[in-house]
TORPA-4810 file (N, C-alpha, C, O; in nm, 3 decimals):
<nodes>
NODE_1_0.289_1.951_1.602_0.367_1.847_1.534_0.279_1.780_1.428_0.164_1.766_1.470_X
NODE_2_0.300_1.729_1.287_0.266_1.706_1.182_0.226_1.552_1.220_0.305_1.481_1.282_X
NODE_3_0.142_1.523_1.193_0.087_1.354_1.150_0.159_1.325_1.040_0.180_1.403_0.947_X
NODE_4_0.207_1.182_1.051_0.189_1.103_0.957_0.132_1.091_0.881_0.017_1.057_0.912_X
NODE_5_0.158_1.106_0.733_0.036_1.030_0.641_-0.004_0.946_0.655_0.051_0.860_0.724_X
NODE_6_-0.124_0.927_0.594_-0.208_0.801_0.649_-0.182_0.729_0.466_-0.208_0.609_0.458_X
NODE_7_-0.130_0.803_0.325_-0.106_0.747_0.244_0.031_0.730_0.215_0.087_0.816_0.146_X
NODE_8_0.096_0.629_0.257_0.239_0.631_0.223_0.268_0.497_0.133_0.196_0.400_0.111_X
NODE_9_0.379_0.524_0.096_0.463_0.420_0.031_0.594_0.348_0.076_0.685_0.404_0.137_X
NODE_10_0.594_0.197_0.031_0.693_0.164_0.067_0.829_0.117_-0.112_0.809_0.044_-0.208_X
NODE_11_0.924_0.185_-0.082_0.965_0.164_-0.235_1.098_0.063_-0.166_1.158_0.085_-0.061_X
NODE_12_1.119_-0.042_-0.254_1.234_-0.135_-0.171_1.303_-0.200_-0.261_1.244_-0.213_-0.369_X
NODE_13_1.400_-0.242_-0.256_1.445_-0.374_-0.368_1.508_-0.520_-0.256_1.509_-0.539_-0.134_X
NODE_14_1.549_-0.591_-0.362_1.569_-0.736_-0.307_1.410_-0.784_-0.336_1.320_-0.747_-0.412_X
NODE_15_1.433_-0.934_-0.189_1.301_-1.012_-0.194_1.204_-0.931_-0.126_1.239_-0.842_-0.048_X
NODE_16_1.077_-0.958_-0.153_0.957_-0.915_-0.094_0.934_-0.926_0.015_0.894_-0.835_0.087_X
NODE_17_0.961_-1.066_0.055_0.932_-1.156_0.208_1.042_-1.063_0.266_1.021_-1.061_0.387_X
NODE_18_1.164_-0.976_0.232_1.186_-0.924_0.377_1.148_-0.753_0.457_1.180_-0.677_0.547_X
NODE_19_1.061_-0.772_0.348_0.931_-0.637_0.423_0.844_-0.677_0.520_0.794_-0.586_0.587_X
NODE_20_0.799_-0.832_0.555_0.686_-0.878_0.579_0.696_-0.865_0.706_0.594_-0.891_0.771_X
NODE_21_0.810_-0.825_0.775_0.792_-0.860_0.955_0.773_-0.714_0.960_0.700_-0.690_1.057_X
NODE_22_0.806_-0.607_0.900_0.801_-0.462_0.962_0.586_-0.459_0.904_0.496_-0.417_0.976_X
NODE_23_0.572_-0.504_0.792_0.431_-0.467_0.744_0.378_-0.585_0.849_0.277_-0.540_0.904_X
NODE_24_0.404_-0.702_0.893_0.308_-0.772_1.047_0.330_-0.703_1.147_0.354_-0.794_1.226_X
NODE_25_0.340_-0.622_1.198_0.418_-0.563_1.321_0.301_-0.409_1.290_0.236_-0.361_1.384_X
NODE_26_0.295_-0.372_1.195_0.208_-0.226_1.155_0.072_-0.292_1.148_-0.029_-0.232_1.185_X
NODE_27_0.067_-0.449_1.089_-0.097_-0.502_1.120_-0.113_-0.535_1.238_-0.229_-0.521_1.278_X
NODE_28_-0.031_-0.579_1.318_-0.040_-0.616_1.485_-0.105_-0.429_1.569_-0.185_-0.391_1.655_X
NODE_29_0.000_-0.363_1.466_-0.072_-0.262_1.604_-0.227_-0.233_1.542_-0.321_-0.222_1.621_X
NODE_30_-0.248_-0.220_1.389_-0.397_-0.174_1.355_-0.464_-0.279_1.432_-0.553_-0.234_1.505_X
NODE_31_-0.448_-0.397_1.436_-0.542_-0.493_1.512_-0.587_-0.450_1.648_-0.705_-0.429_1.676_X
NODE_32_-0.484_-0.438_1.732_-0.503_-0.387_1.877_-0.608_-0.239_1.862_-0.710_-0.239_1.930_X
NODE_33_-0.582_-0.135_1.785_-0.655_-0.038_1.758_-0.766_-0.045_1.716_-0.807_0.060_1.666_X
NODE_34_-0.854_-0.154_1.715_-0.954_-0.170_1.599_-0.991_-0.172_1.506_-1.112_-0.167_1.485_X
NODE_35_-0.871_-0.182_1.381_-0.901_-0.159_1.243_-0.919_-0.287_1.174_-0.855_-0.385_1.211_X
NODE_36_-1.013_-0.293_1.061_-0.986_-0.383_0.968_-0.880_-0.400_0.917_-0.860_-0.299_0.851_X
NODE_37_-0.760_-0.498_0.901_-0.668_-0.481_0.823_-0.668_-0.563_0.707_-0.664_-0.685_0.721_X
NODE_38_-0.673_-0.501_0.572_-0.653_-0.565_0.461_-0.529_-0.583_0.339_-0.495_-0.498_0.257_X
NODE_39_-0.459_-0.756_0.361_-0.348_-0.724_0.267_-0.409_-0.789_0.137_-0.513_-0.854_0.128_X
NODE_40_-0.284_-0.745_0.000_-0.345_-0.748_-0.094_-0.230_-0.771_-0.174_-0.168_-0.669_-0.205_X
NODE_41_-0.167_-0.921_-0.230_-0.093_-0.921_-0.288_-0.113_-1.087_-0.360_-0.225_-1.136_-0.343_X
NODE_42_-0.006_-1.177_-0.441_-0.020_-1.300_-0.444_-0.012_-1.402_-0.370_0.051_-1.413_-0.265_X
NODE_43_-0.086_-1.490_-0.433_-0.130_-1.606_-0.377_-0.011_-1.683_-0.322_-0.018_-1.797_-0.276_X
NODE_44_0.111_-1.600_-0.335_0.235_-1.718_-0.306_0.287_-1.600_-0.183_0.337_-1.657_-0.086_X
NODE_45_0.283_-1.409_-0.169_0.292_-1.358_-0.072_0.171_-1.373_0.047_0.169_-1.364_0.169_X
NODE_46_0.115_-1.389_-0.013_-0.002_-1.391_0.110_-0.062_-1.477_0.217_-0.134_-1.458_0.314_X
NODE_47_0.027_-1.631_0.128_0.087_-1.755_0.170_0.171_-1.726_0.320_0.139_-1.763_0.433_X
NODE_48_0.298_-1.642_0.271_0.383_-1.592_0.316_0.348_-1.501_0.439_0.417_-1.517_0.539_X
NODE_49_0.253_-1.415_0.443_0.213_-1.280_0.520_0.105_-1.382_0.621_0.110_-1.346_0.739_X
NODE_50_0.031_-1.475_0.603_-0.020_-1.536_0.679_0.080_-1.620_0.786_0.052_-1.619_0.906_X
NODE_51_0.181_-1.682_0.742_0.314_-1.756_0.803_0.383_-1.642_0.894_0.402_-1.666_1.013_X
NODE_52_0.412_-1.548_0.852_0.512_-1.441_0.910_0.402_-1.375_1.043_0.429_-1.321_1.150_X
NODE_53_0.292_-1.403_0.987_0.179_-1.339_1.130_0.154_-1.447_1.241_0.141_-1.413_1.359_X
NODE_54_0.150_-1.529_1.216_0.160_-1.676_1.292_0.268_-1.698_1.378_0.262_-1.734_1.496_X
NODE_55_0.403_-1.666_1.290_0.520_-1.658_1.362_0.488_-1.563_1.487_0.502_-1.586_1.607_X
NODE_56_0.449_-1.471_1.432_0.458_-1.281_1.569_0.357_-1.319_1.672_0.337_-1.238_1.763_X
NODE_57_0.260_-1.484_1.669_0.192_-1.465_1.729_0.040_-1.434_1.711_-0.045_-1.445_1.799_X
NODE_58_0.025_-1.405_1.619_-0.137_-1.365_1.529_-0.192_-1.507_1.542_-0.129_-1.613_1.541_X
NODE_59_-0.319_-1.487_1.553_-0.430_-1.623_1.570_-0.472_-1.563_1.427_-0.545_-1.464_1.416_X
NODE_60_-0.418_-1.635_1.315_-0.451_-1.609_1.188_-0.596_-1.653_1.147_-0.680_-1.594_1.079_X
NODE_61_-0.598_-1.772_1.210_-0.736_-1.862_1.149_-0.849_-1.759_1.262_-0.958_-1.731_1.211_X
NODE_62_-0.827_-1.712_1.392_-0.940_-1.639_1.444_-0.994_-1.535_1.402_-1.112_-1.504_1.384_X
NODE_63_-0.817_-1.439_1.377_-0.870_-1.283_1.311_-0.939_-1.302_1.172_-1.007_-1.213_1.121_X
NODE_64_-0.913_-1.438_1.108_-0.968_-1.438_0.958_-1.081_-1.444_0.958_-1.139_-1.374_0.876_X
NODE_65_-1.171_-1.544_1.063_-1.301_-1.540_1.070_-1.370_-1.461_1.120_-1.491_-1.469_1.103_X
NODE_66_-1.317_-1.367_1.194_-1.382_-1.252_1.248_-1.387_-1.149_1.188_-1.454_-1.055_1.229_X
NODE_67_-1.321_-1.145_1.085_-1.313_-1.060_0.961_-1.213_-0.899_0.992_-1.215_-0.784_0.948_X
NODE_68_-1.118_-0.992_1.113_-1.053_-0.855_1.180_-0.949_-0.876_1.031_-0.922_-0.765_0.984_X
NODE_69_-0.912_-0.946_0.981_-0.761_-0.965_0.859_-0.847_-1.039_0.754_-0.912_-1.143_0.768_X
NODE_70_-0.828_-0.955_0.641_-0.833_-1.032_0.515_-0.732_-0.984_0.420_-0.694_-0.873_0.385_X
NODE_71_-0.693_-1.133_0.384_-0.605_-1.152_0.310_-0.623_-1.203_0.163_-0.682_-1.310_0.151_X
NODE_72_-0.567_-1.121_0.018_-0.682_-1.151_-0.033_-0.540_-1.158_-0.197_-0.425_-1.113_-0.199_X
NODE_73_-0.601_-1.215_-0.284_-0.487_-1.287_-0.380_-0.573_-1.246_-0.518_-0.516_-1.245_-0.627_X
NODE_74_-0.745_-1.205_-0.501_-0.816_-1.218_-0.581_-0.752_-1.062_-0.681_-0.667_-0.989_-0.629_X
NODE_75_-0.805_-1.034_-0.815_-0.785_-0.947_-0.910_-0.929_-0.908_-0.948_-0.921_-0.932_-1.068_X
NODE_76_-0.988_-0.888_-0.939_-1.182_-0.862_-0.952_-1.167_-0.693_-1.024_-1.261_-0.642_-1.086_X
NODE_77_-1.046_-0.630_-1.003_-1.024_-0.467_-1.036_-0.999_-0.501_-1.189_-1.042_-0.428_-1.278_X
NODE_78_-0.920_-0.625_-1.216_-0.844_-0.610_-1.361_-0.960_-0.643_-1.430_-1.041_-0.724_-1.385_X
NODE_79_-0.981_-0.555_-1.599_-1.085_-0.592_-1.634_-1.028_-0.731_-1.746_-0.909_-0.730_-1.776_X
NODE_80_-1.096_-0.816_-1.789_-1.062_-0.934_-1.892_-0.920_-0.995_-1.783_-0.823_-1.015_-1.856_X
NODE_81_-0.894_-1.020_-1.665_-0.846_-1.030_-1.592_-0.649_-1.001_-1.686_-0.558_-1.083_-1.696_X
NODE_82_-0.654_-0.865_-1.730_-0.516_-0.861_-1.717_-0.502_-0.635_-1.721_-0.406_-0.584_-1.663_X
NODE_83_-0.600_-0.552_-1.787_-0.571_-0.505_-1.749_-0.685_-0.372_-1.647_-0.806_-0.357_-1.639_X
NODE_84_-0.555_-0.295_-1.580_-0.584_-0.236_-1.431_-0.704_-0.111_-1.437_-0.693_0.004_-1.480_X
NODE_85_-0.793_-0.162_-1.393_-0.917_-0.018_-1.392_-0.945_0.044_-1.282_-0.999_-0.006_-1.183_X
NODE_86_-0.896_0.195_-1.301_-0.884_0.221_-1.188_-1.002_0.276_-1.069_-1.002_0.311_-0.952_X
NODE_87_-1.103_0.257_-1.182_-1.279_0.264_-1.108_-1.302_0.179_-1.032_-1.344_0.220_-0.924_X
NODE_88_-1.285_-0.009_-1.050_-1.304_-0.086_-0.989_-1.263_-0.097_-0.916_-1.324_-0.154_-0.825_X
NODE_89_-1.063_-0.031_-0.888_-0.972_-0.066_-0.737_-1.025_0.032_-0.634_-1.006_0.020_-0.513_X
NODE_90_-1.088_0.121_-0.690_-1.165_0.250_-0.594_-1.254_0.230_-0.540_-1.266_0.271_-0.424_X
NODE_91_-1.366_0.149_-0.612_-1.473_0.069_-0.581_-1.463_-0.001_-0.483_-1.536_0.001_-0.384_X
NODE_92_-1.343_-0.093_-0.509_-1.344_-0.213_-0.413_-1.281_-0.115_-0.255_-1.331_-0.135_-0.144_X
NODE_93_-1.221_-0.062_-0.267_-1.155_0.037_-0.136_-1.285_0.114_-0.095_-1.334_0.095_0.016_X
NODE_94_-1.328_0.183_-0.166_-1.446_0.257_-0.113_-1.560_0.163_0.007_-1.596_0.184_0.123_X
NODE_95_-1.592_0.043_-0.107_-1.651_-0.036_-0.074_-1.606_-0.066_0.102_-1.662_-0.018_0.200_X
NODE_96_-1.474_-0.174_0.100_-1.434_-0.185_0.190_-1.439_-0.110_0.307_-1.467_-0.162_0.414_X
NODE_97_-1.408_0.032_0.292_-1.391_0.107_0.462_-1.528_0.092_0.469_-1.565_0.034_0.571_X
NODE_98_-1.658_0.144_0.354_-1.779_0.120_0.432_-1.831_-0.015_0.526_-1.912_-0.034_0.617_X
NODE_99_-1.767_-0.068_0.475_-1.836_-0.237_0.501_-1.756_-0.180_0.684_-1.818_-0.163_0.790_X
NODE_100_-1.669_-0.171_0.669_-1.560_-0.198_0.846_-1.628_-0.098_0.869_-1.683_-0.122_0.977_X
NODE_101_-1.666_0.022_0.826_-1.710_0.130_0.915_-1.875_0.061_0.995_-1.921_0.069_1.109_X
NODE_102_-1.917_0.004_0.882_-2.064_-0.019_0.941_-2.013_-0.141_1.060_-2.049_-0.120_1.176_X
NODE_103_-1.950_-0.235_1.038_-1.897_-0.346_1.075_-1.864_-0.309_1.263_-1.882_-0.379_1.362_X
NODE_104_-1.827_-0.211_1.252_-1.800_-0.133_1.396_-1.678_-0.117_1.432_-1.635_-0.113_1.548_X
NODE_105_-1.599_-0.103_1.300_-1.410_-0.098_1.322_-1.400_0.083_1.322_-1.474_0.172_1.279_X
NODE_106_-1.263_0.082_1.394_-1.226_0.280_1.395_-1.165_0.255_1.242_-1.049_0.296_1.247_X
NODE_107_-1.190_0.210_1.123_-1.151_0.212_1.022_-1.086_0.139_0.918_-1.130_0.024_0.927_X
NODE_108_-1.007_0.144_0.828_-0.970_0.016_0.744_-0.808_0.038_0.733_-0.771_0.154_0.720_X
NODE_109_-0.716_-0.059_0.738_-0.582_-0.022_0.684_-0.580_-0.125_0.579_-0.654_-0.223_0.567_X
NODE_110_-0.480_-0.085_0.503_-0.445_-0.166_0.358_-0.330_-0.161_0.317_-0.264_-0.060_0.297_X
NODE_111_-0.296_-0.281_0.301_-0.139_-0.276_0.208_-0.125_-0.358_0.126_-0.137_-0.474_0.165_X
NODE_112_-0.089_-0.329_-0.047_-0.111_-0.371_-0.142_0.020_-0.347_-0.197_0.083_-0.247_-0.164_X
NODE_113_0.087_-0.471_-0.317_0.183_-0.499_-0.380_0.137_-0.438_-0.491_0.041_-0.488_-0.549_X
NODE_114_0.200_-0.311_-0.543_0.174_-0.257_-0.683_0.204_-0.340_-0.816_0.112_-0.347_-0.898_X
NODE_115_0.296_-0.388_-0.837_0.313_-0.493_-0.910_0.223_-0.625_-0.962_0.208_-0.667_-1.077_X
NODE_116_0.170_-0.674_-0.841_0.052_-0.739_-0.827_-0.082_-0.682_-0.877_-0.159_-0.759_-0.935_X
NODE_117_-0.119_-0.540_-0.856_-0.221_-0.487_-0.822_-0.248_-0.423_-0.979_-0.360_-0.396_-1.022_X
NODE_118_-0.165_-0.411_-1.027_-0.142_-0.335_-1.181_-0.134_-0.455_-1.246_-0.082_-0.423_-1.353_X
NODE_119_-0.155_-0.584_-1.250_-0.170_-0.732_-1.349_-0.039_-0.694_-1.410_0.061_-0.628_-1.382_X
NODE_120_-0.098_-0.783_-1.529_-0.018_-0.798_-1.666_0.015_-0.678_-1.718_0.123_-0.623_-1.739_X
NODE_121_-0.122_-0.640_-1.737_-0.089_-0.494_-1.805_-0.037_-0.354_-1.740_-0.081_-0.239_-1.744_X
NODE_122_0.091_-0.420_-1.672_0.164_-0.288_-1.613_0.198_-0.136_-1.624_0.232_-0.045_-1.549_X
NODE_123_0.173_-0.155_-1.742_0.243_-0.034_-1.802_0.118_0.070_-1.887_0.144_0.149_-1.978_X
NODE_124_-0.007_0.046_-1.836_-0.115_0.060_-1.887_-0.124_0.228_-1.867_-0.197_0.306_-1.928_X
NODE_125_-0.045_0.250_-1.783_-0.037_0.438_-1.793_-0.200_0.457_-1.670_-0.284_0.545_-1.690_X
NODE_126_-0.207_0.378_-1.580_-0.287_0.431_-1.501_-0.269_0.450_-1.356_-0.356_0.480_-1.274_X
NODE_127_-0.162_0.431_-1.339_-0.113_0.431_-1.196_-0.119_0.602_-1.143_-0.149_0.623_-1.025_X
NODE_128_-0.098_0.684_-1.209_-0.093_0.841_-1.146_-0.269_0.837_-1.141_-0.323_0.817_-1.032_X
NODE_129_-0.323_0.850_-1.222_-0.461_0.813_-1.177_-0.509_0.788_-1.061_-0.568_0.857_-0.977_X
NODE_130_-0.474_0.671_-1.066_-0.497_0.613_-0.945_-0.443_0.645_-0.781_-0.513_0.613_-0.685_X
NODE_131_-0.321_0.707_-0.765_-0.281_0.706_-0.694_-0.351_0.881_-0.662_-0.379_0.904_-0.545_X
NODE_132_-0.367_0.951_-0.725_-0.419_1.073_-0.696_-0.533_1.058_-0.673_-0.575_1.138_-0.589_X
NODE_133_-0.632_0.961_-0.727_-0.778_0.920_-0.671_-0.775_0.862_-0.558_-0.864_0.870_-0.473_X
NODE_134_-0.674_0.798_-0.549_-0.652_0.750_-0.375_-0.555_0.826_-0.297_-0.502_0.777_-0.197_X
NODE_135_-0.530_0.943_-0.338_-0.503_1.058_-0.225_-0.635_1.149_-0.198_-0.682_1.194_-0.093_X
NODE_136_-0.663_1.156_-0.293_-0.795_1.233_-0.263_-0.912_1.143_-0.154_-0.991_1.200_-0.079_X
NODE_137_-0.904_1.067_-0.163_-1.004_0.944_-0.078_-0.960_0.944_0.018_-1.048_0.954_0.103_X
NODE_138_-0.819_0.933_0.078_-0.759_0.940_0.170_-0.805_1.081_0.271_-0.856_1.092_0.383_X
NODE_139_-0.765_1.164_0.185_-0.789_1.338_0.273_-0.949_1.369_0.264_-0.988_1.486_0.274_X
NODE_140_-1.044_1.256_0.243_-1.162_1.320_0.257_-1.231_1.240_0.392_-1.312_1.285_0.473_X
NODE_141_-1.155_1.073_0.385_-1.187_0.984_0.457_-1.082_0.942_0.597_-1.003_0.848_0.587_X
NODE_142_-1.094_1.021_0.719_-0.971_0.995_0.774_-0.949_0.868_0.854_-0.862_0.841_0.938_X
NODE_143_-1.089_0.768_0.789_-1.074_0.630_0.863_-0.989_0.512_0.812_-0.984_0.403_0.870_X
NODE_144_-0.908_0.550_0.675_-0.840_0.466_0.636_-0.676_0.502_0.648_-0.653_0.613_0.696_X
NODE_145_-0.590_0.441_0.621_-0.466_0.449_0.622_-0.399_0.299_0.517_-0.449_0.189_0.497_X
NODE_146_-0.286_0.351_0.474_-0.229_0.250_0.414_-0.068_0.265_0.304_-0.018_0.366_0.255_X
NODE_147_-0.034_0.153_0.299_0.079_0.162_0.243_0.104_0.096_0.114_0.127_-0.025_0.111_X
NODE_148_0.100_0.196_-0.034_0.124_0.141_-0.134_0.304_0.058_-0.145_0.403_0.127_-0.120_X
NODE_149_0.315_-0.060_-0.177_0.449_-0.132_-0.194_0.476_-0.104_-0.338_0.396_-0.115_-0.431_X
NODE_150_0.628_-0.058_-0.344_0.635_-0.043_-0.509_0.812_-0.129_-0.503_0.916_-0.076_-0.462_X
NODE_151_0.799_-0.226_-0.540_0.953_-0.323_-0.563_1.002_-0.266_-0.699_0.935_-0.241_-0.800_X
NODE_152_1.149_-0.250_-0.673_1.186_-0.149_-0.792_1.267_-0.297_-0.866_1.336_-0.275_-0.966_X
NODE_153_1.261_-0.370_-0.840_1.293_-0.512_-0.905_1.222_-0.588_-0.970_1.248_-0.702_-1.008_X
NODE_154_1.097_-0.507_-0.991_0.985_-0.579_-1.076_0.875_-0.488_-1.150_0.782_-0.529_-1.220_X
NODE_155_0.918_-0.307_-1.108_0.827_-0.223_-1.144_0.915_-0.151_-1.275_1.038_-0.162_-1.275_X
NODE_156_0.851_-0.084_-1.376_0.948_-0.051_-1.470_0.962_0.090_-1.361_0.898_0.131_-1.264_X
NODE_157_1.102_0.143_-1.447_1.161_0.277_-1.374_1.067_0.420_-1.358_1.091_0.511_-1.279_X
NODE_158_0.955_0.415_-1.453_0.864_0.551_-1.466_0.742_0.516_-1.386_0.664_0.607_-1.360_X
NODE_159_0.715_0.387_-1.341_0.593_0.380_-1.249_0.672_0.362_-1.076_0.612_0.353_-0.969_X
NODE_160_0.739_0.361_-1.087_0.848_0.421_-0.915_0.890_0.496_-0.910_0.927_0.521_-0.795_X
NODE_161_0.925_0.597_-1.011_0.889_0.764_-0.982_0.770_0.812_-0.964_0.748_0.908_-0.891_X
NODE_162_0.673_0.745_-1.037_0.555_0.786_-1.046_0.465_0.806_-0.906_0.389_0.889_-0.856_X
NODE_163_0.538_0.646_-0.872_0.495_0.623_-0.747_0.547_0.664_-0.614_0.506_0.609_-0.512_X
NODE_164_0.633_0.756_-0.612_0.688_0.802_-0.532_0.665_0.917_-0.514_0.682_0.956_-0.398_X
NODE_165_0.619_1.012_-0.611_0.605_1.145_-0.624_0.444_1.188_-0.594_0.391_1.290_-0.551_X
NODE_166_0.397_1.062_-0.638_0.278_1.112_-0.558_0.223_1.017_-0.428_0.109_0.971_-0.436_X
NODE_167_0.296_0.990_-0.321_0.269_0.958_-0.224_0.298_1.065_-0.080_0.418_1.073_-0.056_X
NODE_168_0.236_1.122_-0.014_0.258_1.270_0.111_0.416_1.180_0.191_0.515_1.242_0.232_X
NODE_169_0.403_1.057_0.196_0.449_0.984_0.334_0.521_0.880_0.294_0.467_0.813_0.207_X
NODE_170_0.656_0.837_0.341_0.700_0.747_0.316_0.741_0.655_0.434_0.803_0.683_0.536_X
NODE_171_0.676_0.505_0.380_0.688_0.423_0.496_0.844_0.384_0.531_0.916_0.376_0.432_X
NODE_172_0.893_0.364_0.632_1.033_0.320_0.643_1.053_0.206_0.733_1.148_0.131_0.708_X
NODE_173_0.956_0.173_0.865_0.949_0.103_0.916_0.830_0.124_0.980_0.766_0.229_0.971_X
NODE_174_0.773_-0.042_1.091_0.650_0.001_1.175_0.660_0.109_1.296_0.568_0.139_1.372_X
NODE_175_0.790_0.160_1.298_0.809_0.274_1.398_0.845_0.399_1.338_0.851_0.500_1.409_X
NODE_176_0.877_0.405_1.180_0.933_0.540_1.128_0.851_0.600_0.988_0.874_0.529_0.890_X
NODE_177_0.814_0.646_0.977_0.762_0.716_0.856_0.827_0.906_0.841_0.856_0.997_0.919_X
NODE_178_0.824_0.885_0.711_0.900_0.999_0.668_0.807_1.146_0.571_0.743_1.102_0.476_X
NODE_179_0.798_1.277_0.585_0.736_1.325_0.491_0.833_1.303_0.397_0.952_1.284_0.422_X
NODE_180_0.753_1.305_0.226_0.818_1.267_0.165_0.902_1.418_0.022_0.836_1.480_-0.061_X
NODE_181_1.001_1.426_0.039_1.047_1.545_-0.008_1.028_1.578_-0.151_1.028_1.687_-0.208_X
NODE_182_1.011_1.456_-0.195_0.989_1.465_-0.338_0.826_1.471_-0.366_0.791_1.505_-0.479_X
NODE_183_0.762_1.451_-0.304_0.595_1.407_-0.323_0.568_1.602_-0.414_0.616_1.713_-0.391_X
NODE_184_0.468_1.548_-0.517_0.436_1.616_-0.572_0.270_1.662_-0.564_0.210_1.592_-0.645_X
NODE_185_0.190_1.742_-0.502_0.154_1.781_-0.410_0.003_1.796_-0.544_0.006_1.861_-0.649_X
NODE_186_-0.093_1.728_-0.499_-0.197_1.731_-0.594_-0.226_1.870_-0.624_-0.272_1.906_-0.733_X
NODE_187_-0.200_1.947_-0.532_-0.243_2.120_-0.515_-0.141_2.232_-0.608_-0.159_2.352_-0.626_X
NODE_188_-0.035_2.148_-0.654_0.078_2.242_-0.659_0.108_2.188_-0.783_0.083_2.259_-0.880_X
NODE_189_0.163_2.064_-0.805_0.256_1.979_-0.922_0.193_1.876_-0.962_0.265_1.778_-0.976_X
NODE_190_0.059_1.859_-0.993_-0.027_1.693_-1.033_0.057_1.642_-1.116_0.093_1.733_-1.191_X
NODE_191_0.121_1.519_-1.150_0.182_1.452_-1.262_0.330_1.517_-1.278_0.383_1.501_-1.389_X
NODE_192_0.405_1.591_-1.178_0.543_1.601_-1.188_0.638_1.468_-1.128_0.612_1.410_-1.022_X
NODE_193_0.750_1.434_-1.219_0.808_1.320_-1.171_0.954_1.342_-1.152_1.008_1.452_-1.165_X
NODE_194_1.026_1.212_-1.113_1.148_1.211_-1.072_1.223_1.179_-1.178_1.167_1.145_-1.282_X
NODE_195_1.344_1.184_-1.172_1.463_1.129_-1.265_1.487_1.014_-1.235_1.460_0.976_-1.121_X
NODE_196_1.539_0.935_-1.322_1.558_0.804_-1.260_1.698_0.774_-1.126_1.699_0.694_-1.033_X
NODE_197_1.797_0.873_-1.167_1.912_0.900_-1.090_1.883_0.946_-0.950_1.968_0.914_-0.868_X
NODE_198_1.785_1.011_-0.908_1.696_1.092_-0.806_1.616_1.015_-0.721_1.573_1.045_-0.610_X
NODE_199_1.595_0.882_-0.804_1.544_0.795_-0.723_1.607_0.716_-0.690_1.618_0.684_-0.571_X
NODE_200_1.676_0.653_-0.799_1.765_0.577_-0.695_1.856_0.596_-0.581_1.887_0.506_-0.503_X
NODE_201_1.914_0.769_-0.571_1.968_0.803_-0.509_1.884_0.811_-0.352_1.915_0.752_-0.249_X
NODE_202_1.809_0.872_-0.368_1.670_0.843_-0.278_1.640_0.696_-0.222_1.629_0.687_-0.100_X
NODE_203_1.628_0.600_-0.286_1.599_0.475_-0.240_1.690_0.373_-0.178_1.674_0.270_-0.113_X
NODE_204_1.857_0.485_-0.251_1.996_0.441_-0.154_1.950_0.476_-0.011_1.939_0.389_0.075_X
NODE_205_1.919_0.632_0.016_1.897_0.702_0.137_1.847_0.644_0.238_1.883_0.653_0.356_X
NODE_206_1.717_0.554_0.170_1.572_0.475_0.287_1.666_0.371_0.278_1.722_0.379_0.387_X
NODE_207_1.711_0.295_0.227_1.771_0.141_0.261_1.850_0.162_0.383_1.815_0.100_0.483_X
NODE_208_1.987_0.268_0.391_2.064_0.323_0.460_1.993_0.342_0.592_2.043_0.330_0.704_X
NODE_209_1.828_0.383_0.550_1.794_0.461_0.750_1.714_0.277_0.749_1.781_0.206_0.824_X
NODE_210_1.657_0.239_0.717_1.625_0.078_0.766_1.750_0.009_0.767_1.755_-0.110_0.799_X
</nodes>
């Protein structure tokens, strides 16, 4: 039987805040497992993702100081703080699992708001980049796992194909993940994308199984 990707995506529309109990519920179990868990979005979600963990029960202020959860609002990747380099977001990830690996965690999880994570300069044409440099990191490093967020209510239409096609795994809930049929396979199709009709039809499909 096939594993899960450990790189998946979550593609959604509506508000943000109502992803946040299925993504606390996937940091509740990395916690119990030993992982570092790191979220990565704004200063007004992360507000939010700290509240929604509190609710489930999370000792927010303990795991924070113990460095089991960081929660983090900072942009240190964007260069002139607006646009996205994709050396530095690699850096900082690379960085990270080492730090938890030495730290004495079974590894790092991460979940990051693409929207957020790509600044101002959204449309900077570096997201396939990136996301293939962090598949490749993924299949070399099997101590990380994580879930890119792509809100199709705030992403233009060619970076949520983009982002969809190259992710192995699609998140659906903290109990369901999906291979993903469209994923375009670094080995086979680097930089093949979707239609815009194809996705949305697709993103009807995942709303329907959540």
């Amino acid at each position: 039987m096939n594993q899960p990707s450990r790189h998946q995506c979550l593609i959604y529309r509506g508000a943000p805040s109502l992803q946040l109990p299925k993504l606390v519920k996937v940091i509740q179990q990395k916690l119990d497992q030993n992982y570092r868990c790191l979220y990565l979005n704004s200063p007004q979600m992360v507000a939010a993702m700290r509240s929604y963990l509190a609710a489930a029960g999370v000792d927010v202020a303990s795991e924070t100081s113990k460095t089991n959860l960081v929660t983090s609002a900072k942009q240190d990747h964007l260069i002139d703080g607006r646009l996205f380099s994709v050396d530095k977001m690699m850096q900082s990830l690379e960085d990270a699992l080492e730090q938890a690996l030495s730290d004495g965690y079974a590894g790092l999880w991460a979940t990051g708001d693409m929207t957020w994570e790509l600044g101002p300069e959204i449309g900077s044409g570096k997201l396939l980049e990136y996301e293939w440099r962090l598949e490749e990191f993924f299949r070399s490093h099997p101590e990380i796992g994580g879930v890119c967020q792509y809100h199709i209510d705030s992403l233009p239409g060619l970076l949520v194909r983009e982002g969809l096609s190259s992710h192995p795994g699609i998140f659906v809930n903290e109990t369901l993940s999906m291979i993903n049929p469209h994923y375009a396979s670094l080995d086979t199709m680097p930089g093949a994308v979707l239609g815009d009709v194809e996705v949305s039809r697709f993103v009807d499909h995942l709303l329907d199984i959540r």
